[in-house]
C-alpha positions as CSV (number, residue, x, y, z in Angstrom):
1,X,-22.2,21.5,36.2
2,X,-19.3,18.9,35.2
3,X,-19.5,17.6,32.0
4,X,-18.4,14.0,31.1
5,X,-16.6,15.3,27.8
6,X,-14.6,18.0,27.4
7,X,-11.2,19.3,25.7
8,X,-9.3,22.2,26.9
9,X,-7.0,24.1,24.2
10,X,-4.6,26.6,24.6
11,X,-3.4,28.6,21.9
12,X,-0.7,31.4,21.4
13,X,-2.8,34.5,21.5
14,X,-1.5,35.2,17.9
15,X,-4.3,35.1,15.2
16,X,-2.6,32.2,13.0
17,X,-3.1,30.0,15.9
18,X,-7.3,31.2,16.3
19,X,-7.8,28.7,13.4
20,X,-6.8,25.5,15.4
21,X,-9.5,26.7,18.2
22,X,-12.5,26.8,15.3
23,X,-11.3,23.6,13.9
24,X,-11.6,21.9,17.5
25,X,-14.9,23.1,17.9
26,X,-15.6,21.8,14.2
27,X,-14.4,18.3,15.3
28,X,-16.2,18.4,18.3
29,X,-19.5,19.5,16.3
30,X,-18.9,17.0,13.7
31,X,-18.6,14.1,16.2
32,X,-21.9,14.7,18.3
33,X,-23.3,15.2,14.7
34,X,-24.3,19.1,15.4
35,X,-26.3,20.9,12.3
36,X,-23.9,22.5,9.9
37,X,-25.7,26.1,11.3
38,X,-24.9,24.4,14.9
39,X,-21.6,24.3,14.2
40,X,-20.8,27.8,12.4
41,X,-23.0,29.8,15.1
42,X,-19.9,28.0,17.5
43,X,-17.4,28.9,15.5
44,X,-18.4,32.3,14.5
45,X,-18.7,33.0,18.7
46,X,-15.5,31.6,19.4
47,X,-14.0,33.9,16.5
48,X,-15.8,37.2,17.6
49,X,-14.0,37.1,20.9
50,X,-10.7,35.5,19.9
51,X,-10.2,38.4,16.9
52,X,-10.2,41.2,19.3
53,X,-6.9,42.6,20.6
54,X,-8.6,44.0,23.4
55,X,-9.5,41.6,25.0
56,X,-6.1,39.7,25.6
57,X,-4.5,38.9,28.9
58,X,-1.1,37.4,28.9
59,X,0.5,35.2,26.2
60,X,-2.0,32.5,25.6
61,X,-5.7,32.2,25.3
62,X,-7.7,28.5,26.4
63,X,-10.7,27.3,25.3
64,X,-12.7,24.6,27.1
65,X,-15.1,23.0,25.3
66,X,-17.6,20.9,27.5
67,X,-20.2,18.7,26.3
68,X,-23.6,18.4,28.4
69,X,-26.9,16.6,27.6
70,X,-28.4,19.5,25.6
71,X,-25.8,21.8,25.4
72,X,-22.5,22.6,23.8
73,X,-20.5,25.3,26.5
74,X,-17.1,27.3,25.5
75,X,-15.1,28.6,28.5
76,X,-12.4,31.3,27.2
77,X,-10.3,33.1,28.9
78,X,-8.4,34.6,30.6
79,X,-9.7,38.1,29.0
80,X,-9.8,41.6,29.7
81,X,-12.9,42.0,31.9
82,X,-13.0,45.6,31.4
83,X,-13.1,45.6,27.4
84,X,-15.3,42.9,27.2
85,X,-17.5,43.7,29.4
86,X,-17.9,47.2,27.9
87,X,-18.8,45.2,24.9
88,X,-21.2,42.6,26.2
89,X,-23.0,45.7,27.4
90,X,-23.3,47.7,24.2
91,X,-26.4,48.5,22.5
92,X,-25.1,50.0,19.1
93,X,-28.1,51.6,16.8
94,X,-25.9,51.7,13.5
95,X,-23.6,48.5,13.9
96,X,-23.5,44.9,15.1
97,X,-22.3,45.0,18.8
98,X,-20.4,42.2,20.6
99,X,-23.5,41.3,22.5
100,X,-25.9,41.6,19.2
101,X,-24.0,39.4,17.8
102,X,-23.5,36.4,20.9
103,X,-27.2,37.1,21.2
104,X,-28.1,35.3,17.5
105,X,-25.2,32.5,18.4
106,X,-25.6,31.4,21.5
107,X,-28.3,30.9,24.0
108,X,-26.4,32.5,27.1
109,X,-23.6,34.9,27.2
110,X,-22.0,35.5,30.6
111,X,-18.7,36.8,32.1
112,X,-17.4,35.2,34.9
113,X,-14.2,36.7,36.9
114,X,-11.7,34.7,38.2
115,X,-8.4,34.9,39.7
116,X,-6.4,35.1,36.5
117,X,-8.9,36.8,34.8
118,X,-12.5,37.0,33.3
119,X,-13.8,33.8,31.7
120,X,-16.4,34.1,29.0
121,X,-19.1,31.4,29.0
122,X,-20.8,30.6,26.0
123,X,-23.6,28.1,25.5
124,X,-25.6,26.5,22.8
125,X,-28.3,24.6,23.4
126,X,-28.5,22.0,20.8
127,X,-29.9,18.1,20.5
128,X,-26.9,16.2,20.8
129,X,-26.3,12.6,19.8
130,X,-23.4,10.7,21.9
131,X,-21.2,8.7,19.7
132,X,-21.5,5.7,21.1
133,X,-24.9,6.0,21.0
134,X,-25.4,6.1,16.6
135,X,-26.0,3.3,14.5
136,X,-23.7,2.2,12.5
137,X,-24.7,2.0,9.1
C-alpha cells in the first residue's frame, strides 16, 4: 500500500529526542485536521514503544508516518523483535500490557521483521480531510 504522503524521521534513540517524533505526528494530525482524541491516541502509541529501553536496536530509531484515504499508519523501527513481541503477546490480569494498551489506540498492531530488524506497524483509522481539499474561510 504506498501512500501519496508521508514523512520519515529518525531520531537519536535518546529519550530527549522522543519529543520531536510526537510533535511530527502532532503536525501531521493537525494538518489533515485529526480529532484532538485522534491525535493523542497517535501520540500516546508512538510513546509506548519509543519509552522502552528494551526494545532498541542500534543508535537511532525512524518513524514513518504515511497518510492513506482512511487511515493514519506509523512504521517504527528497527526494534527488538524478541522484547516486543513478548509484549504485543501479553495478557497481564493486574496491569496495562503493551498490547492492552495498542489495542485502545490503534486499530491494527502488527510486527513485521525485516533485514535490520522488526518494524512495528501501527494504524488508525480515522476520516481524514486532504488540505487542499478545505475551504478556506
Amino acid at each position: 500500500m504506498t501512500s501519496p504522503d508521508a514523512i520519515t524521521l529518525s531520531i537519536p534513540r535518546e529519550r530527549a529526542f522522543h519529543g520531536v517524533a510526537r510533535l511530527v505526528v502532532g503536525g501531521v494530525a493537525a494538518r489533515y485536521e485529526l480529532s484532538f482524541e485522534d491525535m493523542d491516541d497517535l501520540q500516546l502509541a508512538l510513546a509506548s514503544v519509543l519509552e522502552n529501553d528494551g526494545y532498541g536496536m542500534g543508535q537511532e530509531i525512524t518513524v514513518r508516518i504515511s497518510i492513506h484515504a482512511d487511515s493514519v499508519a506509523l512504521a517504527i523501527g528497527p526494534l527488538n523483535a524478541q522484547e516486543l513481541k513478548r509484549d504485543l503477546e501479553a495478557e497481564l490480569a493486574d496491569e496495562i500490557s503493551l498490547h492492552r494498551l495498542l489495542s485502545a489506540l490503534v486499530d491494527t498492531a502488527e510486527l513485521e521483521e525485516g533485514e535490520d530488524g522488526a518494524w512495528l506497524q501501527l494504524v488508525k483509522r480515522v476520516p481524514l480531510k486532504h488540505p487542499e481539499d478545505r475551504e478556506l474561510v
